[in-house]
C-alpha positions in Angstrom: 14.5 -13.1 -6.1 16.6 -9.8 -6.1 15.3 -6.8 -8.3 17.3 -5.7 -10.7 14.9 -2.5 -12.6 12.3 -1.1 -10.7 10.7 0.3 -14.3 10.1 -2.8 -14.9 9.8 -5.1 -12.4 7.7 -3.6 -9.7 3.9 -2.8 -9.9 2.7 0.0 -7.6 -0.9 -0.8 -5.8 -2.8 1.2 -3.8 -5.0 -0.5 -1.2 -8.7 0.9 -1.2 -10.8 -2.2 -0.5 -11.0 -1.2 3.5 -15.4 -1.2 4.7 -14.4 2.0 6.1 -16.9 1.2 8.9 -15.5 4.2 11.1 -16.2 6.4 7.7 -20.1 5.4 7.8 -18.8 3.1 4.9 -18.0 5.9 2.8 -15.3 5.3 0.3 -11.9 6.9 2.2 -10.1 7.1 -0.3 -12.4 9.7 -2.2 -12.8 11.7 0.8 -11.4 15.2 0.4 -8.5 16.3 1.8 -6.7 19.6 1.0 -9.3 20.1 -1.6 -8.7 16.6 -3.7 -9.6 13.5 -3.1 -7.1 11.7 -0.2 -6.4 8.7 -2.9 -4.9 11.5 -5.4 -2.6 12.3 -2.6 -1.4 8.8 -2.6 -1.0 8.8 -6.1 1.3 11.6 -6.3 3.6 10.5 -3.8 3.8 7.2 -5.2 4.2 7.4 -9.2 7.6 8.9 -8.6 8.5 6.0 -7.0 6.9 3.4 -9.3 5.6 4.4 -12.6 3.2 1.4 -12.7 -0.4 1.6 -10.7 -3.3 0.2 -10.2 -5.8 0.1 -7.6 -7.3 -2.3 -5.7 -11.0 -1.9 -4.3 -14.0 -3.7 -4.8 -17.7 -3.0 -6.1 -18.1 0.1 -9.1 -14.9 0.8 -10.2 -15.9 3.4 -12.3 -15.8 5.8 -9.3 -11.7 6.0 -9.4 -12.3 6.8 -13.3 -10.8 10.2 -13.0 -7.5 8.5 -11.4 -7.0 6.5 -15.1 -5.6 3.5 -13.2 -6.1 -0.1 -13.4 -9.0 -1.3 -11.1 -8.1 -5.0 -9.5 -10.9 -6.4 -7.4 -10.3 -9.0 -4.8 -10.4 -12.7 -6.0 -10.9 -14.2 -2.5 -14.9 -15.0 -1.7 -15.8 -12.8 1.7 -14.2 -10.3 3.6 -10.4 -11.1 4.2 -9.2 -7.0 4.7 -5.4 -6.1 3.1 -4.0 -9.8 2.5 -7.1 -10.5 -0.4 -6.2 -7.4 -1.9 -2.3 -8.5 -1.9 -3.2 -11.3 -3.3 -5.3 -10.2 -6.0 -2.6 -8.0 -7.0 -0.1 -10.3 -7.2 -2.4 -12.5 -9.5 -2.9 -9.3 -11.7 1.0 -9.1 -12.3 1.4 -12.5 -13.0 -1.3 -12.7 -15.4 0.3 -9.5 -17.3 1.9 -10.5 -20.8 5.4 -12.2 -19.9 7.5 -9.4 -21.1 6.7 -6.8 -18.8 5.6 -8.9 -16.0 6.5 -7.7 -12.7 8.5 -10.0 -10.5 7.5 -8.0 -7.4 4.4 -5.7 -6.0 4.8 -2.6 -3.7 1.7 -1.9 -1.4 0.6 1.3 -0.2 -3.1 2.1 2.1 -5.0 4.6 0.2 -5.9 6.2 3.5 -2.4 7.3 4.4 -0.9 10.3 2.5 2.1 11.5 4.2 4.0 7.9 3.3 7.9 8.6 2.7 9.2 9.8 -0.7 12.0 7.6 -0.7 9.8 4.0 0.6 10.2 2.0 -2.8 13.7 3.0 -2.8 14.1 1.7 1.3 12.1 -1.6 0.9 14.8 -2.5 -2.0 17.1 -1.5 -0.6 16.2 -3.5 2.6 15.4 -6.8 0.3 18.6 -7.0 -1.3 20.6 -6.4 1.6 18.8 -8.8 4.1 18.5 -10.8 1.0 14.7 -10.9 2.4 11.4 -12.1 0.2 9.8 -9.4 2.0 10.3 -6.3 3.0 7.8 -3.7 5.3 7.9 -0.1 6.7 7.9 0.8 9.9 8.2 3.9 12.3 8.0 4.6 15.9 8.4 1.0 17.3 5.4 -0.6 15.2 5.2 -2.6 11.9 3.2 -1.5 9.1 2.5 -4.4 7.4 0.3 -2.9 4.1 3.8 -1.1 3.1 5.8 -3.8 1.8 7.4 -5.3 -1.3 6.2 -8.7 -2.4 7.9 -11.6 -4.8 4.3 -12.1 -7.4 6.2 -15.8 -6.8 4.3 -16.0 -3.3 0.7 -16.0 -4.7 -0.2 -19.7 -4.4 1.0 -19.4 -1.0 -1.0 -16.9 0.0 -3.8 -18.1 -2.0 -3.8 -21.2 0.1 -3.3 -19.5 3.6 -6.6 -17.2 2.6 -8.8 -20.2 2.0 -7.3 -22.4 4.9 -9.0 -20.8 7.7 -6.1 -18.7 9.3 -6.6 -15.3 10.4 -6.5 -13.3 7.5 -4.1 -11.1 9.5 -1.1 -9.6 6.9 1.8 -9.6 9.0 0.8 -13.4 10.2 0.8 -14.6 6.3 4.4 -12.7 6.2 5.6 -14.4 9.2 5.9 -17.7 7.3 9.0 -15.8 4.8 11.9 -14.3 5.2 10.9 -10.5 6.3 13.4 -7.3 6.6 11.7 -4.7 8.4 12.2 -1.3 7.4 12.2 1.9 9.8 11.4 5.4 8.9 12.0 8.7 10.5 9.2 11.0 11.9 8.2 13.8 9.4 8.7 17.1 11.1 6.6 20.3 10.1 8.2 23.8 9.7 6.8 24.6 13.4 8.5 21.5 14.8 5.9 19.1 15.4 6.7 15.5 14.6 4.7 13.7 12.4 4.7 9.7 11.6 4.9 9.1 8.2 2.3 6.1 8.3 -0.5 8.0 10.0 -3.4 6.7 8.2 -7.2 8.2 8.6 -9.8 6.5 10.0 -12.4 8.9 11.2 -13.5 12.3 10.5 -11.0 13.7 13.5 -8.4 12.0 11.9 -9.1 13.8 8.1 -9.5 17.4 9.9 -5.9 16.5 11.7 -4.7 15.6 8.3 -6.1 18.7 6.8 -3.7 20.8 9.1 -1.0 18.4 9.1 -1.1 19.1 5.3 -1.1 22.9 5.6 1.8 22.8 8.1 3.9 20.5 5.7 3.5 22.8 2.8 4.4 26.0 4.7 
């Protein structure tokens, strides 16, 4: 299925159901980074792109209040990481009212900030050329399967691979449709030093690189 109005047909999620184990468990995505919480970060890169958000995370979802988005929890029993998440979303939109039902989802990690400006635009772009159900970033040689577009049309599928004992691995699910992958450029800071787009924060190291890495991009 091709996509003919973004407005309309896409629905933005932001991926915050990760344990975090690395992060003591701590939420990542309300972690601070250049003095607001990382997921707000993700948030303003990505409404441009898609005016439609929600977020998906599990347990109290009154502690993303102050972001005024949609909360979707994972439907899947256990732990199944990104694809539970996916799929959750992907029920959300179809269970929207039929006239402003999206046809297709775009995920984003709510632990990586410095995602490209133009990646809704790309993964289009990259659909309807390949003429691809899928379509998913990627930079320096490596796949990043959590940035994609998905047809809502694949939930049952996915439903189905979640509860069938495969590895819940995101990029194995994909494997089974049509996927165009998408590459993007490193991000380079006014000092010269080359920056992936999809570096995503895992530890406390990794949020005091991203602290200067966010100083140096705004210079």
């Amino acid at each position: 299925m091709m996509i003919e109005n973004a407005a309309h047909e896409l629905l933005g999620v932001i991926l915050a159901g990760g344990r975090s184990q690395r992060m003591g468990g701590d939420d990542k995505g309300l972690l601070t980074l250049g003095k607001k919480p990382l997921i707000a970060h993700v948030i303003e890169k990505l409404r441009p792109q898609l005016p439609l958000l929600v977020i998906n995370a599990n347990g109290d979802p009154a502690r993303f209040a102050q972001f005024a988005l949609p909360v979707v929890e994972d439907r899947i029993t256990g732990y199944h990481g990104p694809l539970a998440g996916l799929q959750a979303a992907m029920r959300h939109a179809l269970d929207m009212d039929e006239d402003a039902r999206p046809t297709h989802i775009v995920t984003v990690a709510a632990d990586t900030p410095f995602f490209p400006a133009d990646l809704v635009s790309r993964l289009k772009e990259a659909q309807r050329e390949e003429e691809a159900d899928i379509a998913m970033a990627a930079s320096g040689g490596n796949l990043h399967p959590v940035f994609g577009l998905w047809p809502v049309a694949l939930e049952p599928d996915l439903a189905d691979w979640l509860v069938s004992g495969e590895k819940p691995r995101v990029s194995a699910w994909a494997k089974r449709h049509a996927v165009a992958e998408v590459h993007f450029d490193p991000l380079k800071t006014a000092d010269g030093l080359t920056v992936d787009p999809f570096f995503n924060i895992n530890t406390r190291d990794d949020l005091a690189q991203a602290e200067e890495l966010l100083k140096k991009l705004h210079s």
